[in-house]
Structure formats: C-alpha cells, structure tokens
C-alpha positions in Angstrom: 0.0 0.0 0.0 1.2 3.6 -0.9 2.1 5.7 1.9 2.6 9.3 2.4 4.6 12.0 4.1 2.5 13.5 7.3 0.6 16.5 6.9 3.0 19.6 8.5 0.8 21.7 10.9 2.2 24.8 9.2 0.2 23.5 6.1 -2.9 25.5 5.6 -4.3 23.4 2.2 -3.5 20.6 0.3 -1.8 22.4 -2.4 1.1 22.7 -0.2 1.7 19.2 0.1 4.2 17.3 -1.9 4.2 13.7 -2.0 7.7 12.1 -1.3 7.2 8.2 -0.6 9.1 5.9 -2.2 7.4 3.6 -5.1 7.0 -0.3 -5.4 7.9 -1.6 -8.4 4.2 -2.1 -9.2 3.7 1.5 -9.0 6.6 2.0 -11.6 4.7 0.8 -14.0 1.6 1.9 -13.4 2.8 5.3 -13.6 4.6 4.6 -17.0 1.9 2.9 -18.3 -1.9 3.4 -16.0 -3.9 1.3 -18.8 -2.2 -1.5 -16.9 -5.2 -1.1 -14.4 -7.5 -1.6 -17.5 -5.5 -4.5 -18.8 -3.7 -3.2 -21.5 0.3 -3.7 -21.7 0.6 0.0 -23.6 -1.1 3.0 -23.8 -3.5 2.8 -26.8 -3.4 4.6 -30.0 -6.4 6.7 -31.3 -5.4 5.8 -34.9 -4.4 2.3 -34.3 -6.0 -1.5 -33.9 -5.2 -2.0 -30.0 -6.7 -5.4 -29.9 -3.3 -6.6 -29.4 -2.5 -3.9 -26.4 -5.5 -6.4 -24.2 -3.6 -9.0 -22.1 -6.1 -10.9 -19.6 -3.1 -10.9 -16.8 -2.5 -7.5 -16.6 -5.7 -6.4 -14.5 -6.6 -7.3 -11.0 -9.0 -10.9 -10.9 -8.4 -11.9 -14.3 -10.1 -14.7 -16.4 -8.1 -16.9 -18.8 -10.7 -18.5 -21.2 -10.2 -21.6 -21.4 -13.5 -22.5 -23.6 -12.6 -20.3 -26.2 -12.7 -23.1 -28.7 -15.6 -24.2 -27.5 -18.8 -24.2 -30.0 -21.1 -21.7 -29.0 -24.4 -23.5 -27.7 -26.8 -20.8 -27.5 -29.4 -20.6 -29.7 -29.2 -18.3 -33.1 -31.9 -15.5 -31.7 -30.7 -15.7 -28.1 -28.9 -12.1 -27.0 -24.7 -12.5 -27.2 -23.5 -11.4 -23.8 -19.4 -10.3 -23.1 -17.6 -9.4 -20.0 -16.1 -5.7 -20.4 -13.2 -4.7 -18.2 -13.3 -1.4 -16.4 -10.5 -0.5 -14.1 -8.8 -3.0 -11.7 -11.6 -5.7 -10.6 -14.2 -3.6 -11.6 -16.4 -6.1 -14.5 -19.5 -5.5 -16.1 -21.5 -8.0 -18.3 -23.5 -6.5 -21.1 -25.3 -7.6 -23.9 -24.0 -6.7 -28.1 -26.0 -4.6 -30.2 -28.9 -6.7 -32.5 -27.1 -8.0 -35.7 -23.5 -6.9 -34.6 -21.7 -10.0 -33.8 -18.1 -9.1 -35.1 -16.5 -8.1 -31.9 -13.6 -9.6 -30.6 -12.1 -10.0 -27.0 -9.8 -7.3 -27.0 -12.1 -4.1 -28.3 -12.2 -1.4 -26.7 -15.8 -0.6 -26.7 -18.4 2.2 -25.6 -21.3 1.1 -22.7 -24.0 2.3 -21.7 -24.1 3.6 -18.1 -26.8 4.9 -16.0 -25.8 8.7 -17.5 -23.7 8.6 -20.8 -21.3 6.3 -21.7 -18.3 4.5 -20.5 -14.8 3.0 -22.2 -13.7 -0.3 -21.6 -12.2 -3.6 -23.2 -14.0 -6.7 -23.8 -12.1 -9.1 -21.8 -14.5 -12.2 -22.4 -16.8 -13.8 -24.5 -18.8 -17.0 -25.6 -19.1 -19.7 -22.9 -17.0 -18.3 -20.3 -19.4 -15.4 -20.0 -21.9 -18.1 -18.9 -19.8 -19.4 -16.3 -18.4 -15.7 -15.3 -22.1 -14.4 -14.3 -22.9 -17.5 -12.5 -20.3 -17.5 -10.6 -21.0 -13.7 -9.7 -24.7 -14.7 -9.1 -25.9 -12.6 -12.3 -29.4 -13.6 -13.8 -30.2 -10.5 -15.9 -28.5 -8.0 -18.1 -29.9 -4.8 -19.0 -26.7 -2.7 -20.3 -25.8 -2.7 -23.6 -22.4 -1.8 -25.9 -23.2 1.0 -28.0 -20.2 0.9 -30.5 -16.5 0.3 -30.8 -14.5 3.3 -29.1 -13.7 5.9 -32.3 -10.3 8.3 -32.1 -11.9 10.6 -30.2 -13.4 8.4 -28.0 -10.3 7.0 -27.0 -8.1 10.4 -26.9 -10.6 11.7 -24.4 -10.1 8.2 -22.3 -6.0 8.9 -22.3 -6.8 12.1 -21.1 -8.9 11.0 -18.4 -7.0 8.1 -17.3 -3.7 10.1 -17.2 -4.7 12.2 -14.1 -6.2 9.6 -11.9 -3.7 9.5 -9.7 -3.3 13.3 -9.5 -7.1 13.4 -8.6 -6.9 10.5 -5.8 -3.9 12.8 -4.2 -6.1 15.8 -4.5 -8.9 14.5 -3.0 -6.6 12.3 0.0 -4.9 15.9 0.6 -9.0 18.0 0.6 -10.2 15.1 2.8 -7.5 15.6 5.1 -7.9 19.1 5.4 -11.8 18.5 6.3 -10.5 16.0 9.3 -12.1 12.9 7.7 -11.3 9.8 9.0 -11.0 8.1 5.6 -8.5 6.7 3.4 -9.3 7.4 -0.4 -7.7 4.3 -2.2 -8.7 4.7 -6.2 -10.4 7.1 -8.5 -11.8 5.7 -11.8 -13.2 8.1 -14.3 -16.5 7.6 -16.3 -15.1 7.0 -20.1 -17.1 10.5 -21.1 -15.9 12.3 -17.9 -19.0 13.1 -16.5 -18.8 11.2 -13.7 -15.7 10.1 -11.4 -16.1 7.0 -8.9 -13.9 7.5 -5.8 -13.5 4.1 -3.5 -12.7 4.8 0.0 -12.3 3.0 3.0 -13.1 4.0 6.8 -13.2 2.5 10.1 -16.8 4.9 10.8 -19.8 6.3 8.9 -18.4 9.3 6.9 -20.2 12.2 6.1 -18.6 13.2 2.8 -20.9 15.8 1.9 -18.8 18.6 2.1 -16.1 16.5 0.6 -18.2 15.5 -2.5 -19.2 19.5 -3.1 -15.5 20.1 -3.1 -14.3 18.1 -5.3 -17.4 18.7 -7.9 -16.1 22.6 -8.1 -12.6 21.2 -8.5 -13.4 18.6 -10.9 -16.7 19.7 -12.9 -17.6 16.4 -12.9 -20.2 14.1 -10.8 -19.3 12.3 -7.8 -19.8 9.3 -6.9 -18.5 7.4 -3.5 -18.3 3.6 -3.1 -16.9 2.9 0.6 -14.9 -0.7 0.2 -13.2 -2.5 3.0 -9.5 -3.3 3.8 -9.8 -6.9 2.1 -11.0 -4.9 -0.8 -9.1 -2.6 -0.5 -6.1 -5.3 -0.7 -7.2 -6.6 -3.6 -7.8 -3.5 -5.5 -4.2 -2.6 -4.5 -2.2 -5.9 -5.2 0.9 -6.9 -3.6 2.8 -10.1 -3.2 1.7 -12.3 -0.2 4.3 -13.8 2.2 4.1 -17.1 0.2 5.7 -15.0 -2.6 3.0 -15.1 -5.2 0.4 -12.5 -5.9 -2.4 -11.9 -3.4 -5.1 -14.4 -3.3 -7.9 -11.4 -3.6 -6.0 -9.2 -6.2 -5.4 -12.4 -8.8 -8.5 -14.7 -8.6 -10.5 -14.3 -4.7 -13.7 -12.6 -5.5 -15.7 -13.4 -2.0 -14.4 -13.1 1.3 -15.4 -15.4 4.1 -14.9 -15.0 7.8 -11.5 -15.8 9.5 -11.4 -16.3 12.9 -8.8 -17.4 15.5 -10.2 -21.0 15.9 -8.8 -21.5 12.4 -5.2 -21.4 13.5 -5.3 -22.7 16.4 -7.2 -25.9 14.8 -4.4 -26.1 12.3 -1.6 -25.7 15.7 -0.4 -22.5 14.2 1.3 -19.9 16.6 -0.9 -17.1 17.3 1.4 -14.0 16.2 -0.2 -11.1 14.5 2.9 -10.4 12.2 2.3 -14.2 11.3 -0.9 -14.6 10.3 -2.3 -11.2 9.2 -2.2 -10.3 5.4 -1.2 -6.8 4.1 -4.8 -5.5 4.6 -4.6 -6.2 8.5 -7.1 -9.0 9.0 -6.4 -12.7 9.3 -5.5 -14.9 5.8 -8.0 -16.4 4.1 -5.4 -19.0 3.4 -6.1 -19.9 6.6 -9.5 -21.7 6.0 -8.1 -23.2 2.8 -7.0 -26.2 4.7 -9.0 -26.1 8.0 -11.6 -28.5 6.8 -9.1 -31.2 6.4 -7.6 -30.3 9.6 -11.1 -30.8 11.5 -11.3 -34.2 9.5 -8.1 -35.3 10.6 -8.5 -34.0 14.2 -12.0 -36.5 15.0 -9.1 -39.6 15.0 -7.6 -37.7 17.9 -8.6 -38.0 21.2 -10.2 -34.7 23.3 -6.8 -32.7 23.8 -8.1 -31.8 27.4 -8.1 -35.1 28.9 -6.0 -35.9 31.4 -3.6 -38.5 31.5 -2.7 -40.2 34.9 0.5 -41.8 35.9 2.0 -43.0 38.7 4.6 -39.4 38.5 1.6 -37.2 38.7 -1.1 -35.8 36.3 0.0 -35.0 32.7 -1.9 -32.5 29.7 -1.8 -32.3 26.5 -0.1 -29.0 24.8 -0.2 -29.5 21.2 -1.0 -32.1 18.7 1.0 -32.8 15.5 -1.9 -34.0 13.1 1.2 -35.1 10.4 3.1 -37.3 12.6 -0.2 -38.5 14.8 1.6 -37.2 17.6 0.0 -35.5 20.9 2.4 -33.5 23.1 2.2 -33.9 26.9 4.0 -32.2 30.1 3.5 -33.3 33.8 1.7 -31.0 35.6 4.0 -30.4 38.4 7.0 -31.2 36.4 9.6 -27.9 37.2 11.6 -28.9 33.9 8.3 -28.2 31.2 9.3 -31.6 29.4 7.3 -32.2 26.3 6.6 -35.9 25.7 5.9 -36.7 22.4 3.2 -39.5 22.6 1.1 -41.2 19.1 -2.5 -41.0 19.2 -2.6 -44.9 18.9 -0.9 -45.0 22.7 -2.8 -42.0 24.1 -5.8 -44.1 23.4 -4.7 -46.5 25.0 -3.3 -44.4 28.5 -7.0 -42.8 28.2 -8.1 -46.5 28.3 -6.2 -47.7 31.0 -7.8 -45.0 33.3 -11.2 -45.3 32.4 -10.7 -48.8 34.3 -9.2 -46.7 37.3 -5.7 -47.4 36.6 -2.5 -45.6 36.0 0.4 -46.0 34.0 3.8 -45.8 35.3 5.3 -43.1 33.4 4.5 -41.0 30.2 8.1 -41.9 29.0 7.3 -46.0 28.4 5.0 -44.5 25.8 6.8 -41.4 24.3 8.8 -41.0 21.3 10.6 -38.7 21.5 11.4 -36.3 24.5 11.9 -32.7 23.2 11.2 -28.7 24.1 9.8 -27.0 27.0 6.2 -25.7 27.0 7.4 -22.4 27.7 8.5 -23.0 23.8 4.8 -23.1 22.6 2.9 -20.6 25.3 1.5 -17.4 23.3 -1.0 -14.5 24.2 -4.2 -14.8 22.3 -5.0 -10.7 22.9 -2.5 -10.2 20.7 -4.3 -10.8 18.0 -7.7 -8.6 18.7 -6.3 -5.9 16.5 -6.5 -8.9 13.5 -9.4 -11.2 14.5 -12.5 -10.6 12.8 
C-alpha cells in the first residue's frame, strides 16, 4: 500500500503538500503505463487496432478462457453477452448490439451507463461469460455496448486516465484538510468524464458531503463514493503475499469469508499477528483453505483436554501434531516443562487404562521422542484482537 509524508501543521491546504514516498515496483509501471489497471500492456493509439494492447493478466482478478474453442451452444436469436473490463476488478456484463456480432475480445468498446457512456475492453466472451455471471450470481442484463470506441473516443479516455492518480492525491490531501477519518484508495473516471467514482475505506460512517461538493467545483464532474473494505481494499491494491506469489484477492478471490482465531489454532499455528495477518490487517484467508481437512483429521484424535494419569503425577496435552499423529504432553508439576511426544494410537490406550481406574507408570514408556519446554509453545491470544475478525 502507498504511503505518504504526514501533513505539516504549518500547512494550511493541500496544495502545499508534496508527496515524497518511495514507489513499489508495481507503482513504476503503473505510472509509466496506467492502462495496466485496464488490462492493456501500452497505452493505446487513437489511430491504431489495440486489440493486441489487451492482455487478460495485466488487470486485477483476471479470467483466462479456457473455452474459447468451444462451439457456441446458444441458440441463433438468443442475445450474445461479453464481459467488459473497467479499471482494476471492476467487471460489467453487457449484452451486443442486435445484428453486430463481429467483436472480438480485446475491443475497446463504448457502454451504456446509467448517464452517458463508458470505455472499456472486452475481456471475455462465448461460454466463459456463462460461467463468469454464474459465478458472480448474475441472472439478468440490462446494459448494452453502444459501439466500438472511435479516435476521439479514446483520446478523451488517455486524457482522463492520465490524471487519476493526480485526482486520488487531491482529493486524500481536501479530505484531510476537512478532518475525515478516511483513506481514499482509487479514483476511476467515467469514459465520457462526466462522472468520477472514488473508493474509499473508513473505520466509521463518513459524512462526505462537504467532501463531494468540493471536489465537484474542482473537478466539474459528478461524484460518486463507493466505501470498500481493507480486504478490498487489498485486492484493489495488489501486492505479493508472504508465500511469494500475488495476493489471493488481487489475482483470482472474489468473496471473502470470515476468518477467525479457531482456524489457527485448529491447524496448531502460533498465534502471532505479524504471522498470520495479510497486508490488509485481517487474518489470511489461506487460513481456512486447509482447516476442513484439519477438522477431519482432528476427529481420530482423542479430546486434547483429557488428562492422562501416571503413577509421576497428572499430565496435559499442549499440542497435537496432526502429520506425525503425535500429541504432546508435560506433567503437571514437572519444574523442567518436558514435552513428551506421545502417538495417538498410545494416548488411546493411557485414556483407556484409566477409564478402568488405573495408572500408567510413566508418560516416558510410551513417548517417542522427548523434546522442548512448553514455555516453547505458550502465546498471548489478545495479541491478535487488533486482527481477528
């Protein structure tokens, strides 16, 4: 995520500021080239073909097609439907003119919008549309492509494109001078330039009133604010995740389900915060990838909060290693902390021997291995209130 200088108190507006934070690479070529945003490896030519310029992994949640071979099985009268990519994640489905069925993935098109027109690139057509709007829970489609984009059409796009990023810092630097409690993360102007869509995220209901009639005497435009989250606003950002590929929500994650601290410590992960939160502050998602095999593999385990008795006093169970059927116990009064590694197969069986009101000599006839303290393993679980859901 970009950050920026603080705001000097001798600073009376935000033309005063200057921003001085160092770029990602990402942000490098973005600023060389912003129709990355839209999916297009070069900025396009009013006078050219750009059909070549579209390249589906350029853009945030991108769709390879892999049916695009595939016979199209809808029926000759039936309305043709494409996928048109906006900026960043931002996908609309809409429907080709009557009789016009010569456009190509890769156009750059005109759309109709609720007031004027938009610019975008079709980034999908034929049977993966089909797939695409069920997946995103789409039954009906009302919006329409008016034409291909002419010269002029597309010169006025550069145009507006181009100072995004000016406006986004403009509007950060007006919102901070109105003591907002808000973080604009993305501006994305209507392909006409009558309207611009900022996407902001805040921790409390904003009143942006004041905000919005600023910026419409600044800009001349309309505004329009769409209040995302910090998942979303991850994934509209990108970065690389601590696995070292691309984030999960900027590359393919389009739904976000709840993450919660019973998650790791199902999976026996150690609770840090700087270990399992993600750039946008919240718990992984990766984290429930897995869990359901963990829960499957855990119901072979015995309840990790019986205790086993022996002759050397009472012992408990720590951890469990769910890879190497393995379940870690420490005496109770045992000064040293020793872990005994014990396999589920033999905890059974201790668990068994004192149902019949027995003990066991000692937990090491049974163990393993003898290795680490519990002092190794112990963690704070408030530590990660600022992260849990």
């Amino acid at each position: 995520m970009e950050k920026t200088n603080f705001i000097p108190e001798n600073s009376d507006t935000y033309e005063d500021i200057q921003l001085s934070s160092p770029h990602s690479v990402e942000a490098d070529k973005i600023d060389a080239n912003p129709f990355l945003t839209r999916g297009l490896c070069q900025v396009p030519s009013k006078n050219e073909d750009n059909k070549t310029c579209f390249h589906c992994r350029c853009c945030k949640l991108s769709t390879y097609d892999w049916l695009k071979d595939i016979e199209n099985t809808s029926s000759p009268n039936a309305q043709v439907i494409v996928e048109v990519q906006l900026k960043n994640s931002h996908k609309e489905f809409f429907y080709l003119p009557d009789g016009e069925l010569d456009f190509e993935v890769g156009d750059i098109v005109a759309v109709e919008t609720a007031q004027g027109y938009d610019i975008g690139i079709i980034s999908l057509k034929g049977e993966a549309v089909k797939l695409q709007m069920k997946n995103k829970k789409v039954t009906q489609i009302t919006k329409k492509i008016y034409r291909r984009a002419k010269a002029s059409d597309i010169e006025k796009w550069i145009s507006l494109v181009s100072k995004e990023k000016e406006t986004m810092m403009d509007s950060r630097y007006i919102a901070w001078d109105l003591n907002m409690d808000m973080k604009i993360n993305d501006v994305e102007y209507q392909g006409d330039g009558k309207k611009a869509i900022f996407y902001y995220s805040a921790e409390e209901r904003i009143d942006f009133r004041e905000l919005v009639k600023t910026l419409a005497e600044k800009l001349k435009t309309r505004i329009e604010m769409r209040q995302i989250g910090v998942r979303q606003e991850a994934a509209r950002l990108g970065g690389i995740g601590s696995c070292g590929r691309e984030l999960c929500c900027a590359s393919w994650k389009n739904s976000f389900q709840s993450v919660s601290t019973n998650t790791a410590r199902t999976q026996q992960l150690s609770l840090s915060p700087q270990k399992l939160a993600g750039q946008c502050g919240k718990l992984k998602c990766c984290l429930n990838y897995e869990n359901e095999s963990y829960l499957s593999e855990l119901k072979s385990f015995p309840d990790k909060h019986i205790v086993l008795q022996t002759e050397k006093g009472d012992a408990v169970c720590h951890k469990i290693d769910i890879f190497k059927k393995l379940m870690w116990y420490s005496y109770k009064e045992d000064p040293t902390h020793m872990l005994y590694a014990i396999p589920v197969e033999k905890a059974k069986e201790i668990i068994a021997i004192n149902k019949k009101k027995k003990k066991i000599t000692q937990l090491e006839d049974y163990a393993e291995i003898n290795q680490g303290k519990t002092d190794d393993i112990n963690y704070d679980a408030n530590d990660l209130k600022l992260i849990n859901d």
